[in-house]
C-alpha positions as CSV (number, residue, x, y, z in Angstrom):
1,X,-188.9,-74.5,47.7
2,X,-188.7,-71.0,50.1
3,X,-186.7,-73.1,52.6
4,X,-184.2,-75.0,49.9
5,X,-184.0,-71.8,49.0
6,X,-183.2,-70.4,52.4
7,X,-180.6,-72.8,53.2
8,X,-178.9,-72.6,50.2
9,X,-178.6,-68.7,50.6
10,X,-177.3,-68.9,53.9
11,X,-174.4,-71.2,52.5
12,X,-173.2,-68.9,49.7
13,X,-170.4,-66.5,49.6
14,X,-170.5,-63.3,49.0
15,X,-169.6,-63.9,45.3
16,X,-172.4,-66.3,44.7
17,X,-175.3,-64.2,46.1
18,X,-175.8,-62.4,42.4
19,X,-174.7,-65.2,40.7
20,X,-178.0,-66.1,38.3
21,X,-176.7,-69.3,37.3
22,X,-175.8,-70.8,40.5
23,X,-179.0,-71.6,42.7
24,X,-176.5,-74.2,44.9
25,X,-173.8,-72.8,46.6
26,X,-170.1,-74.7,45.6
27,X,-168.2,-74.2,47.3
28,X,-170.5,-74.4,50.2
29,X,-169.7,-72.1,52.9
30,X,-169.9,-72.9,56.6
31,X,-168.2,-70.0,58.1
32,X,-171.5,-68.1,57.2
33,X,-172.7,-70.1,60.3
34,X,-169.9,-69.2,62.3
35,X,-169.9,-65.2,61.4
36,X,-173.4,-64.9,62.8
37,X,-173.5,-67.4,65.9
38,X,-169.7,-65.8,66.9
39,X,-168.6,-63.0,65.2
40,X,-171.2,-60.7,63.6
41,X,-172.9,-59.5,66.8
42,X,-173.9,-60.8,70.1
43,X,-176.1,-63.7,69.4
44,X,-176.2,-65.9,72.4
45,X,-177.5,-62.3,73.9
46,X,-180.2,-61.9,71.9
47,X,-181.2,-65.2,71.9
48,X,-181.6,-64.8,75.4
49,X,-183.6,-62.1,75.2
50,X,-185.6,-64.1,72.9
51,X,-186.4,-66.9,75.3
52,X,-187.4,-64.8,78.0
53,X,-189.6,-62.5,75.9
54,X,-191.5,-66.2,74.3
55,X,-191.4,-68.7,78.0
56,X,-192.8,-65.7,80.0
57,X,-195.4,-64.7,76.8
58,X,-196.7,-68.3,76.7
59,X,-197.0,-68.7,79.9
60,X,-199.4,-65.7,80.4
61,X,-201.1,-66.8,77.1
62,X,-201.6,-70.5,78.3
63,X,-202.5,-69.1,81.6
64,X,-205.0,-66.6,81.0
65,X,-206.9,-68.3,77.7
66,X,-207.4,-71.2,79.7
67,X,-208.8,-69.1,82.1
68,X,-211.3,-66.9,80.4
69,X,-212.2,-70.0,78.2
70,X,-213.4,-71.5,81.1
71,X,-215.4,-69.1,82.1
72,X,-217.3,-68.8,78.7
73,X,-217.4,-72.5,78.2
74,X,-218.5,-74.2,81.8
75,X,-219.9,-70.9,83.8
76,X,-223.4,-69.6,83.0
77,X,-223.8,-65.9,83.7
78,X,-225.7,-63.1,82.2
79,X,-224.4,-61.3,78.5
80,X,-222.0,-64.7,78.1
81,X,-223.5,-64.7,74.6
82,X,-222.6,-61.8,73.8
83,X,-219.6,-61.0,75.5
84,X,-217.8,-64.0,73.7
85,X,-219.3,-62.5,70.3
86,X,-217.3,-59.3,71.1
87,X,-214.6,-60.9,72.3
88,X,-214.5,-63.0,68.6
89,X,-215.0,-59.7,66.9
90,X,-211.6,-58.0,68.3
91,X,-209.8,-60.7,66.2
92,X,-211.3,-58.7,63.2
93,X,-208.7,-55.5,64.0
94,X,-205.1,-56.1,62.9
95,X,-201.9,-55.0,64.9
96,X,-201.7,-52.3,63.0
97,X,-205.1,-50.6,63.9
98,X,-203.9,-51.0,67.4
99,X,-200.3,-50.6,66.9
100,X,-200.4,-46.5,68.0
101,X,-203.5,-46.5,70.6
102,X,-201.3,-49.3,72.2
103,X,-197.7,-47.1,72.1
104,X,-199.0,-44.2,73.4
105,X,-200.8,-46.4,76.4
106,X,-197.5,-47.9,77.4
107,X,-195.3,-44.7,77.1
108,X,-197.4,-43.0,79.2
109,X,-196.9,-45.9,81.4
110,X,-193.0,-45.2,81.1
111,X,-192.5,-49.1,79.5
112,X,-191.0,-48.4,76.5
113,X,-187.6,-49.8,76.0
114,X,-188.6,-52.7,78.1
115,X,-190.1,-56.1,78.1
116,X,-193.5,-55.1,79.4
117,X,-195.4,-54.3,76.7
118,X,-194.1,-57.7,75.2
119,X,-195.2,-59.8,78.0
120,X,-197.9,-58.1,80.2
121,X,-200.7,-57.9,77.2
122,X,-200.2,-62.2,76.9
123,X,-201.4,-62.1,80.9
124,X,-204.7,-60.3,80.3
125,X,-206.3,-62.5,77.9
126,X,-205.0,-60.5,74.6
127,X,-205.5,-63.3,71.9
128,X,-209.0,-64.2,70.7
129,X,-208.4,-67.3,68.9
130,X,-206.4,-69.0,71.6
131,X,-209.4,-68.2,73.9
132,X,-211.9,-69.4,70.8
133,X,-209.6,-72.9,70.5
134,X,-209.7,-73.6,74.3
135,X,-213.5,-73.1,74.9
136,X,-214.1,-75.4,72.2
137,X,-212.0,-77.7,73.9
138,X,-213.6,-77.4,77.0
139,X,-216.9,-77.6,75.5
140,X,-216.1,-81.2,75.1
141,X,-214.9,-82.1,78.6
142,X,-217.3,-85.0,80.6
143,X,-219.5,-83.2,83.1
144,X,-219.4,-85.9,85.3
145,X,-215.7,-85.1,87.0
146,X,-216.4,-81.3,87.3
147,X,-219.4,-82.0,89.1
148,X,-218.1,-84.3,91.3
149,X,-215.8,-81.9,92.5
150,X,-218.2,-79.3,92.9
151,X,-219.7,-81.8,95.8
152,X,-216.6,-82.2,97.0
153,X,-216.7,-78.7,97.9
154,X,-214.0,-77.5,95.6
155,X,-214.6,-74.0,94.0
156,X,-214.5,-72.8,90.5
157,X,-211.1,-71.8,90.7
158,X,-210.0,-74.7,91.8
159,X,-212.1,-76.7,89.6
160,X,-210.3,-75.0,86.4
161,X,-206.6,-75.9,87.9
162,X,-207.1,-79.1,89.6
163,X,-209.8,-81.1,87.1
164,X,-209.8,-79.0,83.6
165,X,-206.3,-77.9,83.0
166,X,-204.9,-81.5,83.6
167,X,-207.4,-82.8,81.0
168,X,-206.9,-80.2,78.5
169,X,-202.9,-81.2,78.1
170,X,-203.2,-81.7,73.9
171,X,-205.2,-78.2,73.7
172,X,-202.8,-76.1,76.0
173,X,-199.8,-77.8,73.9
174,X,-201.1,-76.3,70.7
175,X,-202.0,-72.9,72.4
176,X,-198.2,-73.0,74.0
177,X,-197.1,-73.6,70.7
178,X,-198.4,-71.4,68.9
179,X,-198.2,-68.6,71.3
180,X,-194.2,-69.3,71.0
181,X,-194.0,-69.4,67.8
182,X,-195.6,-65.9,67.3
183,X,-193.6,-64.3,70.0
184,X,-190.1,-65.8,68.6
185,X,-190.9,-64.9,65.3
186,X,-192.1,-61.3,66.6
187,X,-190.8,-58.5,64.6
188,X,-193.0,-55.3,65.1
189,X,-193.5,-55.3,68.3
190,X,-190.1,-55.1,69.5
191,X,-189.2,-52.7,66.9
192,X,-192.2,-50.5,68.4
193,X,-191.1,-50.4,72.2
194,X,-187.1,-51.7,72.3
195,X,-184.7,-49.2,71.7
196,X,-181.7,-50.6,73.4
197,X,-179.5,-52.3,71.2
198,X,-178.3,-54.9,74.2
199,X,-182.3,-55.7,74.6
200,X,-182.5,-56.2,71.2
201,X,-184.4,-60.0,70.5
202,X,-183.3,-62.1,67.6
203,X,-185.2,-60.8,65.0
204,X,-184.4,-57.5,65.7
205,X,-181.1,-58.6,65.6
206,X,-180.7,-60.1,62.7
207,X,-182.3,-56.7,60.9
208,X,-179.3,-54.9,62.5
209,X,-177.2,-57.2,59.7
210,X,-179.0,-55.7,56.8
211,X,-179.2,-51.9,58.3
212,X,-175.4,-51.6,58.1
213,X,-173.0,-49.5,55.5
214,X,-172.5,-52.6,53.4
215,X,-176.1,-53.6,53.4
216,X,-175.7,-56.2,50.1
217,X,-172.9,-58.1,51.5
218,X,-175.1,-59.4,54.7
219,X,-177.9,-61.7,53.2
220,X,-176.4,-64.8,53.0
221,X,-175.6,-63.7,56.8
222,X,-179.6,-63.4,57.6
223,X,-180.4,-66.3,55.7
224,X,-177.7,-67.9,58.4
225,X,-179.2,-66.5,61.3
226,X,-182.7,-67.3,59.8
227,X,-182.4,-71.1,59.5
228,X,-180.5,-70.8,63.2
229,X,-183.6,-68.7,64.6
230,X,-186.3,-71.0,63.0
231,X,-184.7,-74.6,64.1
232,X,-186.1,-73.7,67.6
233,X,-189.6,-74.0,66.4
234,X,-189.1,-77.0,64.4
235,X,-187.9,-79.1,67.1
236,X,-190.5,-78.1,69.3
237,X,-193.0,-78.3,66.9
238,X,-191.7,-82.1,66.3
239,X,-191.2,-83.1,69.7
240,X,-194.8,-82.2,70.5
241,X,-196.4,-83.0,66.9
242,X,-199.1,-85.6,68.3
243,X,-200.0,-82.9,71.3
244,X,-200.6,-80.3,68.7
245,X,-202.9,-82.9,66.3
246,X,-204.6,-84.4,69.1
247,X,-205.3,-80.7,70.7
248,X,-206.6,-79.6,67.1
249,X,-208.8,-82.6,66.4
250,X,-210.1,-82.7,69.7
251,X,-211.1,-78.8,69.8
252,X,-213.0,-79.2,66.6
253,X,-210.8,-77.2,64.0
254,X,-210.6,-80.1,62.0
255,X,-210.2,-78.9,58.1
C-alpha cells in the first residue's frame, strides 16, 4: 500500500494532491516525471554524485568487513573473544550518539563539504553487522583449501584474497547490497558535512524540492523523484536476488 501510494502521488497534479476523494490520479500526469529528471534541478548531477558516494562506500565496506571478519573468524590470537564482543556492542550506539563526536573529528580534519567523511569511515571497518554477517560466513568455509594453501607457502593475506574471498561470492553480494542501499538512501549524513549545493546527492536533492517558497506545490514532485531514486535498488536488488538468499542462508541469519 506505501508504494501504490507513492506512485500514485508522483502522478498527480497539483490540483489532485488535496483532493480526499481521489486516491488515483486521472488524469494521470507524466510530465511530473519530466519536471524532476529535466527541469526542476540538476538531476543527472546529483545522481552522479550519488553513485560515486555508494560504488566507492561499498567498495570500502565489502573490502574492509571481509577483512576484519577474517581475522575474527580463521585467525586465533589473544582478546579475539572479546574484541569481537566490543566490536558487536558498538552496533548498540545509533548515528545520532555519534553524529556530533564525528563532525567535530572531521572539521578539524578540514573535510567538511566533501566526500570524505562519506566514504573514508566504510574503509576502516565502520559497520558491525556487515562484519558479524561475514564471520559467520566464514565460519563455515572447508578447512581443507585454506590449509592447503598455507603449505603452499601463501600468507594470510593472500590466503583471504586468493582462497576466501572467491568462495564467499553470495555473502559479499548481500554485504555490497546492502551497504548500497544504505549509502543511496543516505540522508543525514550528507546533510551533516555537504554544504555545496552542486555536491548535493539525490536525496539531498530531492529535499531542496520541498524547502522552496511554494513548499505544497512540490510533493507530487518528490514522490517523482522518489520512485526515480528507489528503482536503482530494485533492479539490483532483483538481478542479484539468489546472491542475496543464498549469502543469507549460508551465513546463518535464517529467520
Amino acid at each position: 500500500m506505501p508504494v501504490v501510494l507513492l506512485v500514485a502521488t508522483s502522478l498527480k497534479t497539483q490540483a489532485q494532491l488535496y483532493d480526499p476523494t481521489r486516491i488515483l490520479p486521472s488524469p494521470i500526469a507524466w510530465e511530473n516525471y519530466w519536471t524532476v529528471l529535466v527541469e526542476a534541478f540538476p538531476f543527472a548531477r546529483y545522481v552522479m554524485n550519488s553513485l560515486i558516494v555508494s560504488v566507492l562506500s561499498v567498495i570500502g565496506d565489502v573490502l574492509s568487513s571481509a577483512f576484519i571478519a577474517y581475522g575474527f573468524a580463521q585467525l586465533r590470537f589473544p582478546g579475539r573473544r572479546i574484541l569481537f564482543l566490543i566490536m558487536l556492542s558498538t552496533m548498540m550506539f545509533p548515528f545520532a550518539v555519534r553524529m556530533i563526536p564525528l563532525f567535530l573529528i572531521f572539521k578539524e580534519m578540514g573535510w567538511i563539504n566533501t566526500y570524505l567523511p562519506l566514504i573514508i569511515p566504510s574503509y576502516l571497518g565502520t559497520h558491525a553487522f556487515f562484519i558479524f554477517l561475514l564471520h559467520q560466513f566464514f565460519l563455515g568455509i572447508p578447512k581443507a583449501p585454506l590449509e592447503s594453501a598455507r603449505i603452499d607457502g601463501a600468507n594470510e593475506l593472500q590466503i583471504w584474497w586468493m582462497v576466501v574471498l572467491p568462495l564467499s561470492k553470495p555473502a559479499l553480494a548481500v554485504v555490497a547490497i546492502l551497504a548500497f542501499e544504505q549509502s543511496w538512501g543516505d540522508f543525514l549524513s550528507p546533510l551533516l558535512y555537504i554544504n555545496d549545493t552542486s555536491k548535493y546527492t539525490l536525496p539531498l536533492g530531492l529535499y531542496s524540492l520541498i524547502t522552496g517558497d511554494d513548499v505544497a506545490s512540490q510533493w507530487h514532485l518528490v514522490m517523482a523523484g522518489t520512485v526515480t531514486m528507489i528503482l536503482p535498488v530494485i533492479i539490483i536488488f532483483a538481478l542479484a536476488q539468489r546472491f542475496f538468499v543464498r549469502g543469507i542462508t549460508m551465513s546463518g541469519m535464517k529467520g
